[in-house]
BAGU-994389 format. One record per residue (C-alpha): residue number from 0; residue in one letter; x, y, z. Coordinates in nm, 2 decimals, m for minus. Example, Ala and Ser with C-alpha at 12.3 -4.5 7.8 and 13.67 -1.06 7.14 Angstrom:
% BAGU-994389
+-----+---------+--------+--------+--------+
| num | residuo |      x |      y |      z |
+-----+---------+--------+--------+--------+
|   0 |       a |   1.23 |  m0.45 |   0.78 |
|   1 |       s |   1.37 |  m0.11 |   0.71 |
+-----+---------+--------+--------+--------+
END
This chain:
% BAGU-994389
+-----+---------+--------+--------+--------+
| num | residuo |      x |      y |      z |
+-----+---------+--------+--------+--------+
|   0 |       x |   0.00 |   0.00 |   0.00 |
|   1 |       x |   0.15 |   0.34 |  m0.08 |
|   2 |       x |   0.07 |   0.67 |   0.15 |
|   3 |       x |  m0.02 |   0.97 |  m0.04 |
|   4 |       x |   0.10 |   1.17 |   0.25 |
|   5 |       x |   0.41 |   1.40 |   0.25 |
|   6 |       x |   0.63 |   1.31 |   0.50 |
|   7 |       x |   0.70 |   1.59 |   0.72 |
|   8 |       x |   0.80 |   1.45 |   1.03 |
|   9 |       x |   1.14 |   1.26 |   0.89 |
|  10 |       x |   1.42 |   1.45 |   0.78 |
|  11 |       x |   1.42 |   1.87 |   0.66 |
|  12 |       x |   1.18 |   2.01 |   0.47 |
|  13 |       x |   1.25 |   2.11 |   0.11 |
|  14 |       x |   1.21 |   2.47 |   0.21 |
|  15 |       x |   1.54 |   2.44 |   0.46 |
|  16 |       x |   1.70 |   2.24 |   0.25 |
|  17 |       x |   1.69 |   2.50 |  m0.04 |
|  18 |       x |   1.74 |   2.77 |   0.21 |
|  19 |       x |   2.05 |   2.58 |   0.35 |
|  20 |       x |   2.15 |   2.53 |  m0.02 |
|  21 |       x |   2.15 |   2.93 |  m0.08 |
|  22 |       x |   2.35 |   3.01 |   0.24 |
|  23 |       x |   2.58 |   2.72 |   0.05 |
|  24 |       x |   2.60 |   2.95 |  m0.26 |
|  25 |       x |   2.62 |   3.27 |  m0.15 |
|  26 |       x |   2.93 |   3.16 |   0.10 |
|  27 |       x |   3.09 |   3.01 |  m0.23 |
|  28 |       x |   3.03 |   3.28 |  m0.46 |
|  29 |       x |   3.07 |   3.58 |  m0.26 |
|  30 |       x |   3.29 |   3.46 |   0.01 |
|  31 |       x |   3.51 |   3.23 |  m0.17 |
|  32 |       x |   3.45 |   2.91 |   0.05 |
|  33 |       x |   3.42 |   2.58 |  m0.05 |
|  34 |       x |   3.13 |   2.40 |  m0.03 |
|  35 |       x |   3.32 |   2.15 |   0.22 |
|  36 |       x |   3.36 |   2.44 |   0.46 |
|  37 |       x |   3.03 |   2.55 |   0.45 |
|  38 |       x |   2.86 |   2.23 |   0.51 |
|  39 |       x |   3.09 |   2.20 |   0.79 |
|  40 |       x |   3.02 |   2.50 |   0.95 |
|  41 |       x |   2.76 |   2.50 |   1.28 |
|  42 |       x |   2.41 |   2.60 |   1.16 |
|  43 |       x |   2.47 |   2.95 |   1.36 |
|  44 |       x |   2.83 |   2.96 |   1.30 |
|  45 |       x |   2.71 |   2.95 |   0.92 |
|  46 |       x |   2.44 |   3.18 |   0.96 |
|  47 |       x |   2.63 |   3.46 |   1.14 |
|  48 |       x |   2.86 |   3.47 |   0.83 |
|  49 |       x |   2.60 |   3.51 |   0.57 |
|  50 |       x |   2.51 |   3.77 |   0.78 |
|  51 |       x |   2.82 |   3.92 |   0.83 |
|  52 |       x |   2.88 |   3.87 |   0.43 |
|  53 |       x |   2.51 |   4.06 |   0.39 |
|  54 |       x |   2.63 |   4.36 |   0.61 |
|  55 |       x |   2.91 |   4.42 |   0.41 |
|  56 |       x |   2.83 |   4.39 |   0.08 |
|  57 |       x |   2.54 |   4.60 |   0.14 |
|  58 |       x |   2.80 |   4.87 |   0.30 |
|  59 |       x |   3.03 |   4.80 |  m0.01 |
|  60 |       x |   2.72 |   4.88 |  m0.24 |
|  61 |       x |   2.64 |   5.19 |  m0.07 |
|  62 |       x |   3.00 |   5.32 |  m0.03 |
|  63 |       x |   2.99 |   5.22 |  m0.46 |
|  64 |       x |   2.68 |   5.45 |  m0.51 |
|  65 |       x |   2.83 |   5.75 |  m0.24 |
|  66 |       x |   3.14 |   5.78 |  m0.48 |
|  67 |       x |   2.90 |   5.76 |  m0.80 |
|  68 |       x |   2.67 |   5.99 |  m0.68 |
|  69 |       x |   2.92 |   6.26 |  m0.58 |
|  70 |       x |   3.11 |   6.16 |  m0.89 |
|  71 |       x |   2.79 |   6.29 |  m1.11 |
|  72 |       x |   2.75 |   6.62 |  m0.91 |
|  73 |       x |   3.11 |   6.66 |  m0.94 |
|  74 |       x |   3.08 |   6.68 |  m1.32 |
|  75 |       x |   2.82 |   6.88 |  m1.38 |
+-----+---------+--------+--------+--------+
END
C-alpha cells in the first residue's frame, strides 16, 4: 500500500533544504568558500557569516553608489 502523505516529520523540509542550499551558494560565490567548509560549518556559525557577508556587501554597495553619486554632481 502506498501513502499519499508527504512526510513531514522525517528528515528537513525542502524549504530548509533550499534555504541551507542558498546560504551554501552565497558563501561560495561571494565569500570564496568551499562548499566542504560551509557544510561543515555549525548552523549558527554559518548563519552569522552570511550575515556578516550581507552587512558588508550592502555597506560595499552603498559606499559604490556615495562615490557615484558625488562623482555625477562633481561633473556637472
Amino acid at each position: 500500500m502506498i501513502c499519499r502523505l508527504r512526510q513531514t516529520f522525517f528528515g528537513l523540509s525542502e524549504k530548509y533544504t533550499e534555504s541551507v542550499y542558498e546560504q551554501f551558494f552565497y558563501l561560495k560565490y561571494y565569500g570564496g568558500w568551499s562548499f566542504t567548509e560551509a557544510y561543515n560549518l555549525p548552523i549558527k556559525l554559518r548563519e552569522w557569516f552570511v550575515n556578516k557577508l550581507t552587512e558588508q556587501l550592502k555597506m560595499e554597495k552603498d559606499e559604490m553608489d556615495k562615490v557615484t553619486r558625488d562623482t555625477k554632481n562633481f561633473q556637472k
